[in-house]
C-alpha positions in Angstrom: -11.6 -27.8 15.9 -12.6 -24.2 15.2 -11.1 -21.1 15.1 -13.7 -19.4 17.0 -14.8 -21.6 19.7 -16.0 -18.7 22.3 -19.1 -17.7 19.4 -19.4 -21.2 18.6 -20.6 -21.6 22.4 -23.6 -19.5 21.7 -24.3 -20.9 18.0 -27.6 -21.6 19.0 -28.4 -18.6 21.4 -28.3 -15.0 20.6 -24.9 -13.5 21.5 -25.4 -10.7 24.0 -23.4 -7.3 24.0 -21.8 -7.9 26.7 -20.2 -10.8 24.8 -19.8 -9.0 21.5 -18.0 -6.0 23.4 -15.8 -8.0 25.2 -14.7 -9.6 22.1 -14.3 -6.1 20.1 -11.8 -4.8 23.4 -9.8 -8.1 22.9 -9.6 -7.5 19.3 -8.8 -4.2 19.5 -6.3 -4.3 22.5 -4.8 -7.2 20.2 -4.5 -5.2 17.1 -3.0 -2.4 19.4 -0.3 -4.7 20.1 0.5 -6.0 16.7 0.5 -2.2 15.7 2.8 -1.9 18.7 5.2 -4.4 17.7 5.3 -4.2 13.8 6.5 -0.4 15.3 9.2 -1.8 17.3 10.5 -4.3 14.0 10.5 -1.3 11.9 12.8 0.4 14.3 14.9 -2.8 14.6 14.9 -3.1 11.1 16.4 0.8 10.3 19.9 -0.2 12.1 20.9 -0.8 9.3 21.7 -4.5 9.6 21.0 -6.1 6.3 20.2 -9.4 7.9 18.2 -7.8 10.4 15.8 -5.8 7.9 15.6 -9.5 5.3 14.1 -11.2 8.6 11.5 -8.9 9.6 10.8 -7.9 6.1 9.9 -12.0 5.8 8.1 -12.1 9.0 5.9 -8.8 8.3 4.8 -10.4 4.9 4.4 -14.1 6.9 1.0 -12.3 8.5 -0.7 -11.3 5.1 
């Protein structure tokens, strides 16, 4: 199975900009998110919880 089976549709074809757009807004609303949410960790993280701070210190390196 592939990892990008929307292009894979249009292997053959050329991909139109209308396609290639739509994909850049996904990508970018989806990085927003993750830029979003690594935000809300760090806050989680400051409370001063040691346990708290070792998970999402694991979970924020997990994604590299």
């Amino acid at each position: 199975m592939s990892d990008t089976p929307r292009t894979d549709e249009n292997e053959f074809d050329w991909v139109t900009a209308s396609f290639a757009r739509k994909l850049e807004r996904e990508l970018n609303a989806a990085n927003e998110r993750i830029k979003r949410l690594e935000e809300a960790g760090d806050a989680l993280a400051n409370n001063h919880n040691p346990f708290t701070f070792i998970d999402w210190r694991k979970a924020k390196e997990a994604k590299l």
